[in-house]
Structures are given as C-alpha cells and as structure tokens.
C-alpha positions in Angstrom: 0.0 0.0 0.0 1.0 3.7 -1.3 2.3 5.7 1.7 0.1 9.3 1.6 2.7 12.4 1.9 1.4 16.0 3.0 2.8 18.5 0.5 2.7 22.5 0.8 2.4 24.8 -2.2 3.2 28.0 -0.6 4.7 31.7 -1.6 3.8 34.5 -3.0 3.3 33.6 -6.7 0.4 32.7 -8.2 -0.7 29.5 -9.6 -0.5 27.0 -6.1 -4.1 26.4 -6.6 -4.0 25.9 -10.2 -1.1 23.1 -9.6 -3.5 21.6 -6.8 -5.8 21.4 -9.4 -3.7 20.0 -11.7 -2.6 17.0 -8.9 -6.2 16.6 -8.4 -7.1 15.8 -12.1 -4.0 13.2 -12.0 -5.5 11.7 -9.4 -9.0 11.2 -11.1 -6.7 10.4 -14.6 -5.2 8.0 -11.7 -8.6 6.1 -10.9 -8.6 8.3 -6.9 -10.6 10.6 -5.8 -10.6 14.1 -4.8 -12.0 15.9 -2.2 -11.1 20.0 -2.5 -12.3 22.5 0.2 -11.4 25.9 -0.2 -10.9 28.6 2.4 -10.7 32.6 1.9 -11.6 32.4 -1.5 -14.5 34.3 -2.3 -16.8 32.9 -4.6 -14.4 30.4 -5.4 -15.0 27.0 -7.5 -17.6 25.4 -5.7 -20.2 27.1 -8.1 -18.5 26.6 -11.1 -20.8 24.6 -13.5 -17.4 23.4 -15.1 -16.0 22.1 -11.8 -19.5 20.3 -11.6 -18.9 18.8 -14.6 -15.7 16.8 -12.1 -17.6 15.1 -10.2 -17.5 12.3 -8.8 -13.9 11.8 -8.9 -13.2 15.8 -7.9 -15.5 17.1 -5.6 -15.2 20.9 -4.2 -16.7 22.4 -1.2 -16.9 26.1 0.3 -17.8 27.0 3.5 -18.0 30.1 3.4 -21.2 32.2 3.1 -19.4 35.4 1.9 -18.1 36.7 -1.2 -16.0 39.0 0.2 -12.4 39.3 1.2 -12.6 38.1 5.0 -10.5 40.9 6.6 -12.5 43.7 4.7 -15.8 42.3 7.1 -17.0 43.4 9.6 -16.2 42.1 13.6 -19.3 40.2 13.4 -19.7 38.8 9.5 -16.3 37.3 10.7 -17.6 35.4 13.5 -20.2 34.1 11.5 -17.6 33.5 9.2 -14.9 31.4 11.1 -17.7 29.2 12.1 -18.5 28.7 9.0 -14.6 28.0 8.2 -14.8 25.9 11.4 -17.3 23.8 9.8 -15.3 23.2 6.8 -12.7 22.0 9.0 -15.0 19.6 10.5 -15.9 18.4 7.2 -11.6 17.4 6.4 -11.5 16.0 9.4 -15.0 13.7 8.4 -13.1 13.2 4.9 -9.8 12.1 6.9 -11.8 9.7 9.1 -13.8 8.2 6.5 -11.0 7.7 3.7 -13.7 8.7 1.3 -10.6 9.8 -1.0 -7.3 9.5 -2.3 -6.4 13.2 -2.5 -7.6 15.7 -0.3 -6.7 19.5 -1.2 -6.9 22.2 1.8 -6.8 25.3 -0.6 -5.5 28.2 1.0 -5.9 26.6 4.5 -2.6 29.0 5.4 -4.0 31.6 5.3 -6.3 30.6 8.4 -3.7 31.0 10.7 -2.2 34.3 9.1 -5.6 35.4 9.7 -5.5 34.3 13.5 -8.1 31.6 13.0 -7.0 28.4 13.4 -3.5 28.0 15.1 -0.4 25.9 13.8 -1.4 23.3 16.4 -4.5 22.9 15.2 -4.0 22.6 12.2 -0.9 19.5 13.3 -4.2 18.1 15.3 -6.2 18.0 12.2 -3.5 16.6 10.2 -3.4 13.6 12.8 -6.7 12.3 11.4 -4.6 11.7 8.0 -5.1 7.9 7.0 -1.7 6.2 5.8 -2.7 6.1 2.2 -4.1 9.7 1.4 -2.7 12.2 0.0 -2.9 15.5 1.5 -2.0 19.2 -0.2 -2.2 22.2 1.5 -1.9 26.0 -0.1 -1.1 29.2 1.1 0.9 31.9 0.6 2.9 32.4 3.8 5.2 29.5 5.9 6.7 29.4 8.9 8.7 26.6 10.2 6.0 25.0 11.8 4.0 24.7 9.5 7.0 23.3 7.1 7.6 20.4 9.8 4.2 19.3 9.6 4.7 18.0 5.7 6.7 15.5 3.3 7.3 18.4 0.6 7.5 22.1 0.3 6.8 23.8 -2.8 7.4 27.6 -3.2 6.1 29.3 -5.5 7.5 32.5 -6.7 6.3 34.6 -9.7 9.3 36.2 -11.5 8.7 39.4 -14.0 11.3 40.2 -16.7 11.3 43.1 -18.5 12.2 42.5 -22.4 14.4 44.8 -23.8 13.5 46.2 -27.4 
C-alpha cells in the first residue's frame, strides 16, 4: 500500500491552486478521488458549472457564506464566518476519518492561521486524522517553520517578472 505524503504549495506567486488542481485531475486520470475544500476564497469554484462537470472523482466544497475578502468584514460577519470555516474543518476531518478519497486539497488553508483563525497546532491536530494512504495538499501563501515540519514536501512558488528589452 502507497504511503500518503502531505505537501505544501506555498509563496507569494500565483498559480498553487492551479497546480493543486492539476494534482487533483491526476489523481481522477489515476482512478482516486478528490476531495477539494477551499478557504478565503470568495466565490471560489464550488459554483462553477465546469467544476461540476468533475464530479465524482473531484468534488469541491466552500464553506463560506461570503463573497468577500474576509478581513474587509465586519467584527461580526467574521464570526459568523470562522464558524463557517470551522465547519469546513470539520468536514476534512470527516473526509480524513472516513477515507472517502485519495487526495484531499486544503486550498488556501494558510491563510487561516495568518488570519489568527486556526492556530499551527491545530492545524498539526487535524492533520493527525490523516489515513496512511491519502494524500494530502495544503496552499497558502505564507510558511513558517512550523508549519513546514508538519509535511513531506515544500513547494514555493515565486512569480518572476522580466522586463524585455526592445
């Protein structure tokens, strides 16, 4: 049986989602499934009639009632909001203990704990419920060492601009 690793897509470049989503449809290609809840997004993909067209094999959920930007809401839209968040949580953890999938993809669960909240340690706690044999990415752009001990792999991603010379 396949050992599952816990991999971090990280930094300040874009596209760690985009790769998450391209590990996620190798993983279908693969015969797995995917399980993808996103965090701080917005509106997000869970609407997406496209990502619909995914399922079964890739399956996304959002939380989240709001559209907007979580630190532009107000004291008590976030409240509402992290329980919300705290709900999606709940729902890894269910994915964790049920093994329902190969791959399960925390997008842009770092940034929880930049925005004070979860913490690192609960976040480690979470990660406990991991089964041997999943897969788990998790995306966000910043790291600390904590967080870095708690995975396999650490991919940063960095977005470069050139300027051409004419």
């Amino acid at each position: 049986m396949k050992q599952g690793m816990i991999q971090i897509y990280s930094g300040e470049g874009h596209g760690k989602s985009p790769a998450a989503l391209g590990r996620a449809i190798q993983t279908a290609c693969s015969g797995g499934n995917v399980v993808i809840i996103q965090f701080l997004k917005g509106r997000g993909l869970a609407e997406s009639e496209f990502v619909k067209r995914l399922e079964p094999e890739i399956k996304i959920f959002r939380f989240e009632k709001s559209e907007e930007d979580f630190r532009n809401l107000e004291k008590e839209r976030q409240a509402e909001e992290c329980q919300n968040i705290r709900n999606g949580l709940s729902f890894a953890k269910k994915v964790m203990n049920t093994g329902e999938c190969s791959l399960l993809i925390l997008d842009e669960v770092l940034g929880l704990i930049d925005n004070g909240i979860i913490t690192v340690e609960e976040l480690k706690a979470l990660l406990r419920f991991k089964p041997d044999e999943m897969d788990i990415i998790m995306t966000g752009i910043s790291l600390n060492d904590a967080v870095c001990f708690l995975a396999d792999e650490v991919t940063k991603v960095e977005t470069m601009q050139f300027k051409i010379w004419e």
